[in-house]
C-alpha positions in Angstrom: 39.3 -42.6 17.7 42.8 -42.2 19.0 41.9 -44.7 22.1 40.6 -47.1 19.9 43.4 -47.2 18.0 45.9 -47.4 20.8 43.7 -50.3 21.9 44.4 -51.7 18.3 47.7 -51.2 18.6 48.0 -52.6 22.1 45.9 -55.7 21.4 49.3 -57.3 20.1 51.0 -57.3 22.9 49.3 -59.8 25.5 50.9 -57.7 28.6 49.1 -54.7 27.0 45.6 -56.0 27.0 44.0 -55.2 30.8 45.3 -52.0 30.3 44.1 -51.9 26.9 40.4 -53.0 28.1 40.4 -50.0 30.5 41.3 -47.6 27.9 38.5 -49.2 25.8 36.2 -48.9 28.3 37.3 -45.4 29.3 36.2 -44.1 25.6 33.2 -45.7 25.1 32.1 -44.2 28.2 33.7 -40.8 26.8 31.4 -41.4 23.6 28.3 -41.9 25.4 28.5 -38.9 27.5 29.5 -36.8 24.6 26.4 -38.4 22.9 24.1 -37.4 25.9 26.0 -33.8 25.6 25.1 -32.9 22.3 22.2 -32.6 20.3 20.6 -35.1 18.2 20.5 -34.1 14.4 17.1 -33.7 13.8 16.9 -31.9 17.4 18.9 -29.1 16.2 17.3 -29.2 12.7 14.2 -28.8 15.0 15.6 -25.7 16.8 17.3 -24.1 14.1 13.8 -23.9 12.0 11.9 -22.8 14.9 14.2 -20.0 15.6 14.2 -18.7 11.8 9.9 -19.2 12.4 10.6 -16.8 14.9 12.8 -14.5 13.6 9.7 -14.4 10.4 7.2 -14.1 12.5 9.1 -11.1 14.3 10.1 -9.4 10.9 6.7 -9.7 9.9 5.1 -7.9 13.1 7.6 -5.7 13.3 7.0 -4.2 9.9 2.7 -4.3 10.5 3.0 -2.3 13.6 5.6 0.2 11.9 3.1 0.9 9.1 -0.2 1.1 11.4 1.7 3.0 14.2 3.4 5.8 11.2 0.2 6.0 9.3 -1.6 6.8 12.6 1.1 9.5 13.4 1.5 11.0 9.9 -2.5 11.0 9.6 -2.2 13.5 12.1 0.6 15.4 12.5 1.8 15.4 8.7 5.7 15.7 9.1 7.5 13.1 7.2 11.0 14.8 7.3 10.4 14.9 11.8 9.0 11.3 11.7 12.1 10.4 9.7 14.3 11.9 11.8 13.1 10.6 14.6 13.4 6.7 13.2 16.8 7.4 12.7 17.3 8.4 16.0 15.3 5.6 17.7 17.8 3.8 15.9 21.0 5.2 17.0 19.5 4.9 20.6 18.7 0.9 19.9 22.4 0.9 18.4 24.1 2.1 21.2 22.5 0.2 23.5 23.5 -3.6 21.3 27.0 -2.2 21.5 27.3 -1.2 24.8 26.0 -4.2 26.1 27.9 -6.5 23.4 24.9 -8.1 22.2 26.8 -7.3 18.7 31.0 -6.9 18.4 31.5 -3.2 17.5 32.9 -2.4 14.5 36.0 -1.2 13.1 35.6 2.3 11.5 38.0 4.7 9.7 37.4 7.8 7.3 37.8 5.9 3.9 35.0 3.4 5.4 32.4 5.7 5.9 33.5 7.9 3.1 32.5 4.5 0.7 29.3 4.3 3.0 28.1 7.8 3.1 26.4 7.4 -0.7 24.5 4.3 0.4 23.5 6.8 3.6 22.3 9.4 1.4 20.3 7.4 -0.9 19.1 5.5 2.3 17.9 8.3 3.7 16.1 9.5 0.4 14.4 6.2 0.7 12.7 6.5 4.2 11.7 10.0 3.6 10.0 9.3 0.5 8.3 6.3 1.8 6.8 8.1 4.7 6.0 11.4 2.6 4.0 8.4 0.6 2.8 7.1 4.1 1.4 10.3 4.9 -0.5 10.9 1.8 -2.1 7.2 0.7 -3.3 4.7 2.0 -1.0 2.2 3.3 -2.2 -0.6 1.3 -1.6 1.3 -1.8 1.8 2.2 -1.2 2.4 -1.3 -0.4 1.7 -1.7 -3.8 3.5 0.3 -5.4 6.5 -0.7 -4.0 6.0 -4.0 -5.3 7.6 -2.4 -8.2 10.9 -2.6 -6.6 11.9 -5.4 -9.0 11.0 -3.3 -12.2 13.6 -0.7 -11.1 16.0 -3.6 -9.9 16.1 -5.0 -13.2 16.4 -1.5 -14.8 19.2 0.0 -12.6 21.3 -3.2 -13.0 21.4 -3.7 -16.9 21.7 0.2 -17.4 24.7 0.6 -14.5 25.8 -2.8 -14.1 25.1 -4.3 -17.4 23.3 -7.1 -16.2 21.1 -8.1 -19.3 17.6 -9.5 -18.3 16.6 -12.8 -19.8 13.1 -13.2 -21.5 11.7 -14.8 -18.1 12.3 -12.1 -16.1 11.3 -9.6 -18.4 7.6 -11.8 -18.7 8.2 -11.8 -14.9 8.2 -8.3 -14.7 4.9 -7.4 -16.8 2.2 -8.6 -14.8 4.0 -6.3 -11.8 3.9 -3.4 -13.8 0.2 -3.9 -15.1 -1.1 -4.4 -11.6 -0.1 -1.3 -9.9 -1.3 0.0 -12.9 -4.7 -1.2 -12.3 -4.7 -1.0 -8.6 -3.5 2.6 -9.1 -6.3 3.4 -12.0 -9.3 2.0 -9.1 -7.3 3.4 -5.5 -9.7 5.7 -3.7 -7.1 7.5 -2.0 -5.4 8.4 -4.7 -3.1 11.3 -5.5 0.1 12.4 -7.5 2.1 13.0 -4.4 1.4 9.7 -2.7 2.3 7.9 -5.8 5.4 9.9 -7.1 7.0 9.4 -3.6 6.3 6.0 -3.5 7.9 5.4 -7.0 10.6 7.6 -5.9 11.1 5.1 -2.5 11.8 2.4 -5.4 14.1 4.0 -7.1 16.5 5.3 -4.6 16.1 1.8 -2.4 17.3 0.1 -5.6 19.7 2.3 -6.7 20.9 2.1 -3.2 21.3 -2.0 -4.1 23.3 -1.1 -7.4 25.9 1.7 -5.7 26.7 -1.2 -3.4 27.4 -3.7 -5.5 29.3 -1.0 -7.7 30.9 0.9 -5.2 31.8 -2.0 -2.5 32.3 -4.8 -5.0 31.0 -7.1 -2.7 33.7 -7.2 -0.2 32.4 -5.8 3.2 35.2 -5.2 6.2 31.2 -4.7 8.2 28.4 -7.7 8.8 24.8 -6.1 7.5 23.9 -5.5 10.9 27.0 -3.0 11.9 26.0 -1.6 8.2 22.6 -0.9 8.6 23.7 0.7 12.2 26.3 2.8 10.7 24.1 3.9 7.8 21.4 4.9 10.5 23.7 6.8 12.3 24.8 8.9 9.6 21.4 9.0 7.8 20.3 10.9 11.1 23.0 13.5 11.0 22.4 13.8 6.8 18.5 14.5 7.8 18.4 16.6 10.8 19.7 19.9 8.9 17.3 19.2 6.3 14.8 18.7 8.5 15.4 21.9 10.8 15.2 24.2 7.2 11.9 22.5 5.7 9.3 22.0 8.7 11.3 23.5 11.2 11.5 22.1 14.9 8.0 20.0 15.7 8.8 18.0 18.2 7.7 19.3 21.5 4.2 19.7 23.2 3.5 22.9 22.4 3.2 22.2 18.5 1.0 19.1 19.0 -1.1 21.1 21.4 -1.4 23.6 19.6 -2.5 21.4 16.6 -5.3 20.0 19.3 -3.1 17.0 19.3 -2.5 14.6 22.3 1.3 15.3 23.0 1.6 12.0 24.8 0.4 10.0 22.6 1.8 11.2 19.7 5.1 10.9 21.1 4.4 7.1 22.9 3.3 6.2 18.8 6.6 7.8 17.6 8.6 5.9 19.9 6.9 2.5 18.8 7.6 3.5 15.0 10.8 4.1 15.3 11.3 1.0 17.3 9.4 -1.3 14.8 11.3 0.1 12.4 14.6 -0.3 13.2 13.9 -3.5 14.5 12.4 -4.9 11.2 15.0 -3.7 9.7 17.7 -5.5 11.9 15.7 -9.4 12.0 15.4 -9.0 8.2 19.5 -8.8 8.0 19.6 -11.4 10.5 17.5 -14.0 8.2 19.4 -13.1 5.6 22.6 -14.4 7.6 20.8 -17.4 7.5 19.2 -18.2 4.1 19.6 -17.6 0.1 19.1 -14.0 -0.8 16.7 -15.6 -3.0 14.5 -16.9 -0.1 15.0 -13.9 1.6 13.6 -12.4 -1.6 10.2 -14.5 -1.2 9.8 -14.0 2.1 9.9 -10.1 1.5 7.1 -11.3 -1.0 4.9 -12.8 1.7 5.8 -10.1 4.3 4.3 -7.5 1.5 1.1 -9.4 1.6 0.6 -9.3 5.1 1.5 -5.6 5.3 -1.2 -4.9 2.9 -4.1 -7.4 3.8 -3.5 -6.2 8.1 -3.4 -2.3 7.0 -6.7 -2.8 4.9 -8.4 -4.8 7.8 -6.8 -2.5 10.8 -7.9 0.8 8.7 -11.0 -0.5 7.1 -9.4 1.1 3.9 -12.2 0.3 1.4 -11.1 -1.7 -1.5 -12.7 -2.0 -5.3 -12.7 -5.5 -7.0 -10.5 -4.3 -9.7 -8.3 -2.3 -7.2 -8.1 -6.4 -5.2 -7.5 -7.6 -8.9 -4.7 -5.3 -9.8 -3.1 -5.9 -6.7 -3.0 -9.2 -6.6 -2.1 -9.2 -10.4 0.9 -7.1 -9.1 2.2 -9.3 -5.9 1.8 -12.8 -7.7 3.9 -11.1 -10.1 6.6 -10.4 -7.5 6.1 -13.8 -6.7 7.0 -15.0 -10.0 9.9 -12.7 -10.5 11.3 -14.5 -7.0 10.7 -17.7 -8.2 12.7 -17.2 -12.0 15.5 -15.5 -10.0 15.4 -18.7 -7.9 15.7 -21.1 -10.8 18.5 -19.2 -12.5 20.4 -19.4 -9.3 20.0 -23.1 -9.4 20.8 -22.7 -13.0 24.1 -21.0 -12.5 25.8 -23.6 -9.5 25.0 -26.8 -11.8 
């Protein structure tokens, strides 16, 4: 643009215009390379929804393989505070290795940091631990559904703590959640009291987890949510291990699962894949949600619950009443709705 206007500007003067006719021609030749350079609009459009396709389609597999790989460990060799452990640990290895290399900046860090992190660590922690205590002792499916509760104790935590008051569409959102997993949990042949209390406890500490950040870090991070979730892995693992150590004592080594007529090698190659899939889950859900609305994020974690469910039942053959279908269905397209209301107030609250 500042060519042409020279060659505006020099137009006037008749001495000025061969000169002026190169410079012309000098930036419309400048244009058309930087028009061959770039990317057409709707080629980019084209590559930026293929790559979030992709990073779905990764959170989505990601997550299916963590559940089927745990649940095929913790059938097994029933140590949900090890198999913890051991995800956070995977996870510090998978950490140091996108820091070393600089596939991610690493972060600044200083005590009054991780002193404002360490109670989203502990309740973190709490979190996994009681989701694979629940792993171990129902069926995956079923837990699946009982964390589609999560937005129950969302809405509960943040009007008792934060004094967010639910309107009436949430609240009619929120019913047919509860009365699902009440019927799925009424017809679920692998039920038990442990399964489901740890389940329902995951819920509450993931979500209370949700509420001590907004509380405690107002919103205003000095860390992306991918340095977070490292940090809060890191510190999760050293929170865990002395835990770990007094309850079930040191179990990983060969001489435990042999003695337990286990396969050492394969236990240990299935432990390695869990704690891969899920730290890496983990990690592309914070990376779509760098890219869209929290509430999109919100309905994709919808879908991605669906999935979970429908692959476990067909990968275990976990058999399934009609009303235990019903109730879980009842309770998903409940989840759904709830996304969908919290989607319309958002709209609600820009205009």
């Amino acid at each position: 643009f500042q060519k042409h206007g020279d060659f505006h500007r020099a137009a006037l003067s008749p001495a000025a215009a061969p000169k002026s006719s190169r410079s012309l021609r000098q930036s419309l030749i400048a244009d058309a390379a930087a028009g061959e350079a770039s990317p057409a609009p709707e080629e980019k459009s084209f590559a930026d929804t293929a790559l979030l396709g992709a990073f779905f389609a990764g959170w989505y597999g990601f997550n299916i393989y963590f559940n089927i790989y745990n649940k095929q460990v913790l059938s097994v060799f029933p140590f949900p505070w090890t198999c913890t452990n051991f995800q956070f640990a995977v996870g510090i290895m998978i950490t140091t290795v996108m820091w070393a290399t600089r596939l991610h900046k690493f972060p600044k860090v200083n005590a009054d940091l991780l002193k404002s992190i360490l109670p989203l660590a502990v309740v973190h922690t709490l979190g996994n631990l009681l989701t694979n205590v629940s792993l171990g002792k129902v069926a995956v499916s079923f837990t699946h559904t009982i964390k589609a509760m999560e937005p129950f104790f969302s809405v509960a935590l943040s009007s008792v703590f934060l004094g967010d008051v639910p309107t009436l569409p949430i609240i009619l959102s929120l019913t047919p959640i509860v009365g699902g997993v009440a019927l799925a949990s009424m017809t679920e042949t692998s039920f038990n009291w442990a399964g489901f209390l740890a389940a329902m406890g995951s819920n509450l500490t993931f979500q209370t987890r949700n509420v001590i950040s907004k509380k405690l870090m107002g919103g205003k991070k000095s860390l992306d949510n991918i340095n977070l979730f490292s940090i809060i892995t890191i510190m999760s693992f050293f929170i865990l291990t002395p835990f770990t150590l007094m309850v079930e004592g040191f179990k990983l080594s060969p001489a435990v699962m042999t003695s337990m007529g286990l396969d050492s090698a394969v236990i240990m190659k299935r432990l390695l894949l869990a704690g891969f899939c899920f730290h890496m889950y983990q990690q592309v859900s914070y990376m779509i949600l760098a890219k869209v609305t929290p509430v999109t994020h919100s309905v994709g974690n919808c879908v991605k619950r669906v999935v979970v469910i429908v692959s476990s039942i067909i990968f275990f053959q976990t058999p399934v009443s009609r009303l235990n279908a019903i109730g879980t269905a009842i309770a998903l397209l409940g989840v759904f709705s709830y996304s969908q209301v919290k989607r319309l107030s958002a709209k609600k609250a820009k205009a």
